[in-house]
C-alpha positions in Angstrom: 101.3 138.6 130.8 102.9 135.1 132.1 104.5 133.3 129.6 103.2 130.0 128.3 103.9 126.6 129.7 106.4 125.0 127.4 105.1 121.8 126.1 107.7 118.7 124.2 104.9 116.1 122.9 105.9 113.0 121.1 104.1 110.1 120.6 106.5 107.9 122.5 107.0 110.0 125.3 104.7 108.7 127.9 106.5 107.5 130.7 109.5 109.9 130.6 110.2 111.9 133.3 110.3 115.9 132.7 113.3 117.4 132.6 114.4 120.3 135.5 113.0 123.6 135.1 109.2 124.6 136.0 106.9 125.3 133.5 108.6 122.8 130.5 107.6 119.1 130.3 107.9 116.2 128.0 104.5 114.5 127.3 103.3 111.6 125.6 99.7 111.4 124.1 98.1 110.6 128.3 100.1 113.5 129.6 99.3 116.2 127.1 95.5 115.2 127.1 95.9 115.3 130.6 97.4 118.5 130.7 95.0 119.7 128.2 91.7 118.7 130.1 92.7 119.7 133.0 93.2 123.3 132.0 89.8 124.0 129.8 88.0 122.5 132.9 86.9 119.0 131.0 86.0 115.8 133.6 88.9 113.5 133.5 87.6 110.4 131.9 87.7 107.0 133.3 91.5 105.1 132.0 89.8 101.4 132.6 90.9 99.7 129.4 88.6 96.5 130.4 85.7 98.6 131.0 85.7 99.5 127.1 86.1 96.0 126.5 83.0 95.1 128.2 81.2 98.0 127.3 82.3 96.8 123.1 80.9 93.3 124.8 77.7 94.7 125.4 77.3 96.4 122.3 78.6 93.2 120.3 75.7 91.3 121.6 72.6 92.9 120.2 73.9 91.9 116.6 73.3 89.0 114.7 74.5 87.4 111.6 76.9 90.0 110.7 81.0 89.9 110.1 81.7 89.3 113.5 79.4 86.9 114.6 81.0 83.6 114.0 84.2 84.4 116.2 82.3 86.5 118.7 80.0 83.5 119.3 83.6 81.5 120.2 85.3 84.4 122.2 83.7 87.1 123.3 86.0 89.1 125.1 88.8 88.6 122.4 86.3 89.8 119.2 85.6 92.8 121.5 88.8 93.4 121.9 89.7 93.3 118.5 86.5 95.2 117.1 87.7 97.8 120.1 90.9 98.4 118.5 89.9 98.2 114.9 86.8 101.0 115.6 90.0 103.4 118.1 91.7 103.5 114.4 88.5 104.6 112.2 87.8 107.3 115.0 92.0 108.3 115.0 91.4 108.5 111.2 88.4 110.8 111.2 85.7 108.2 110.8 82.5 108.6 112.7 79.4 106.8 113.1 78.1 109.0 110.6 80.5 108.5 107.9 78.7 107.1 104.6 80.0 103.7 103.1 77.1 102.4 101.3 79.7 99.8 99.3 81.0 98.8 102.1 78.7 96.9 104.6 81.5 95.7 107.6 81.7 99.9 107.8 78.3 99.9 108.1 78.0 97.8 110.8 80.5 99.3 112.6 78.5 102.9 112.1 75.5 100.8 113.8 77.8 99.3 116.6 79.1 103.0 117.0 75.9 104.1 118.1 75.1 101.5 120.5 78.6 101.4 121.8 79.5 105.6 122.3 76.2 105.1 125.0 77.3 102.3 126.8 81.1 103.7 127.1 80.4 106.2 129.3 83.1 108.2 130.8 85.6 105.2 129.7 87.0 107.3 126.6 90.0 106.6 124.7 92.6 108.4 123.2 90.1 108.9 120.1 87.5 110.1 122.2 89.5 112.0 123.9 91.2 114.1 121.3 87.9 113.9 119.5 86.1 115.9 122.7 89.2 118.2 123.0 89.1 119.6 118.9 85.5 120.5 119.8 86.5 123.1 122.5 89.7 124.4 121.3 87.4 127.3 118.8 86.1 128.3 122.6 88.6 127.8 124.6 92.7 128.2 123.9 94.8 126.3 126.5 98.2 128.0 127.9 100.4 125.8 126.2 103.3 126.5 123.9 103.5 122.7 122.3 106.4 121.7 120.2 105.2 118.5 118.3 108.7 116.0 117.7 106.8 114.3 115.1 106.3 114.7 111.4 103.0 116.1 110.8 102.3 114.2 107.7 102.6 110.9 109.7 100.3 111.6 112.1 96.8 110.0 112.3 94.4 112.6 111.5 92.8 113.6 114.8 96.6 114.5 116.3 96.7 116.7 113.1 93.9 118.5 114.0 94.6 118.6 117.8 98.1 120.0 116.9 96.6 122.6 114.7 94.0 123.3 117.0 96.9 124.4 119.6 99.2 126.1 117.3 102.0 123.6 117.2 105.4 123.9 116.4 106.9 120.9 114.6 110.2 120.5 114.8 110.4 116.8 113.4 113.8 117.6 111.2 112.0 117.3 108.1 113.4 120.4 107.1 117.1 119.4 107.1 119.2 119.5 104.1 121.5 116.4 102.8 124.9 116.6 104.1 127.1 115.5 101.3 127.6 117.1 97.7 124.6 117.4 95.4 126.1 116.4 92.2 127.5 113.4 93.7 125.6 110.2 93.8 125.7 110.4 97.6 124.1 113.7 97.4 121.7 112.7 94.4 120.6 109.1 96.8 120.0 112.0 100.1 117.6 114.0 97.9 115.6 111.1 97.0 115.5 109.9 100.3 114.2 113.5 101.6 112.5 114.1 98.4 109.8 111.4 99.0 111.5 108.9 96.7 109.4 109.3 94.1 111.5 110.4 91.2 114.1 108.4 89.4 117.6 108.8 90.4 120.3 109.2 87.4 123.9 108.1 88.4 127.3 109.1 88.3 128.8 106.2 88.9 131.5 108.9 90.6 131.9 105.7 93.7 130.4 107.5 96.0 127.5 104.7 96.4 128.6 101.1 95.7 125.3 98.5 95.1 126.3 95.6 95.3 124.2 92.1 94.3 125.4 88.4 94.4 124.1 84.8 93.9 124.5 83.9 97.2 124.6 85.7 101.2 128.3 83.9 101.1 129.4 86.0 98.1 127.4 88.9 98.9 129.6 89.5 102.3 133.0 88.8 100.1 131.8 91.6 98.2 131.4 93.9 100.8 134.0 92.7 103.1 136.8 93.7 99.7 134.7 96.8 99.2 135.4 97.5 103.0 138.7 96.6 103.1 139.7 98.6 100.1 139.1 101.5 101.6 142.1 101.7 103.6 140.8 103.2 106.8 138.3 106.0 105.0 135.3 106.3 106.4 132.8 104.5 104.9 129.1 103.6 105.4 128.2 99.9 104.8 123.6 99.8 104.2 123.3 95.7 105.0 120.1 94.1 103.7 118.3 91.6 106.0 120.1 88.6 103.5 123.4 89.0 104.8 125.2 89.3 108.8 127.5 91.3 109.5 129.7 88.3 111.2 130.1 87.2 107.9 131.4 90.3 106.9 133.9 90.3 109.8 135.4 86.5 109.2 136.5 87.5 105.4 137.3 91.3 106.6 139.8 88.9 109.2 141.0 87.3 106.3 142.1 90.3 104.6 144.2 91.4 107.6 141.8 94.5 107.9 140.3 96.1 110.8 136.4 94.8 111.6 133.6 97.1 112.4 
């Protein structure tokens, strides 16, 4: 029995060339569904971005007096556009034209947009549509394809969730890792929150192995850090700088303490 083709999907890796070595590629979200389509037999679909624009036109028009009108009335194209990318998201999330929202009446207009526009669309899918068509043949038909999936599968959008458990994935996002440095230790106690989901309290030690540091001003703030640094005498340290303060000012009063600058 031949041995599966080796698949490395990430969202960001269309564009990347594979590496050497047949039968193992890196794919982004085109090359996988690509890949995919090509091997259960499915027709490629037409990539023309514009053409779904215009096709959103079309479907746009036969509406009146609803949440769109006003700016759709002023730009065409650009309201499409928009509308375009906002009804890709509700179809990435699960959402169909069939999805109830009674309270909410923009959804319902899209539903009734939905309708008009899935006809006029054509062959011009989307990355929605296209992961939407593949799910529905995957109980049929099981591609070749050993896919290990570089993102975390709770942060994917809901269709790549169900695409990647409709192939079997393997996620190897890291999310299993431990922290590195001692648990007891306030380091250790911060790591485990961060992995932990940060959603419980931390209790501290105050042992110094995490310094927080708070000041009146960005000047005192780096005159803090910059003492902090240099009192470490050459240990290796970890500095977390908050968007308030630069690291040149950190440098000029490490300078003035005779002290080495990062």
């Amino acid at each position: 029995m031949p041995l599966s083709r080796s698949i490395t999907f990430s969202l960001d890796l269309d564009g990347y060339p594979a590496p050497c070595g047949v039968g193992n590629n890196r794919v982004g979200p085109g090359g996988l569904l690509d890949l995919l389509e090509e091997q259960i037999g499915l027709p490629s679909p037409s990539s023309s971005s514009l053409d779904r624009v215009l096709a959103m036109e079309v479907a746009l028009k036969t509406f009146s007096d609803r949440f769109f009108s006003e700016t759709f009335a002023t730009d065409p194209l650009a309201t499409a556009r928009l509308l375009l990318r906002l009804r890709d998201e509700l179809v990435m999330g699960g959402w169909t034209e069939n999805s109830q929202a009674p309270e909410n009446p923009s959804l319902a207009t899209m539903a009734e947009v939905e309708r008009i526009f899935l006809d006029k669309q054509g062959r011009t899918l989307g990355i929605a549509d296209r992961i939407r068509r593949l799910i529905g043949t995957l109980n049929d038909v099981q591609p070749d394809l050993a896919v290990d999936c570089l993102e975390s599968r709770d942060d994917l959008p809901l269709l790549w969730i169900k695409l990647m458990d409709g192939l079997k994935a393997h996620f190897i996002d890291g999310s299993g890792e431990e922290p590195l440095a001692d648990s007891k230790s306030d380091l250790g106690r911060f790591q485990q929150w961060l992995f932990g989901g940060r959603k419980k309290q931390v209790k501290w030690n105050n042992d110094g192995t995490i310094s927080l540091s708070t000041a009146y001003s960005r000047v005192r703030l780096e005159q803090e850090c910059a003492a902090w640094m240099g009192g470490k005498k050459g240990e290796d340290s970890t500095v977390l700088i908050s968007n308030r303060i630069e690291l040149g000012g950190i440098r000029l009063w490490l300078s003035g303490l005779d002290q080495p600058c990062p």
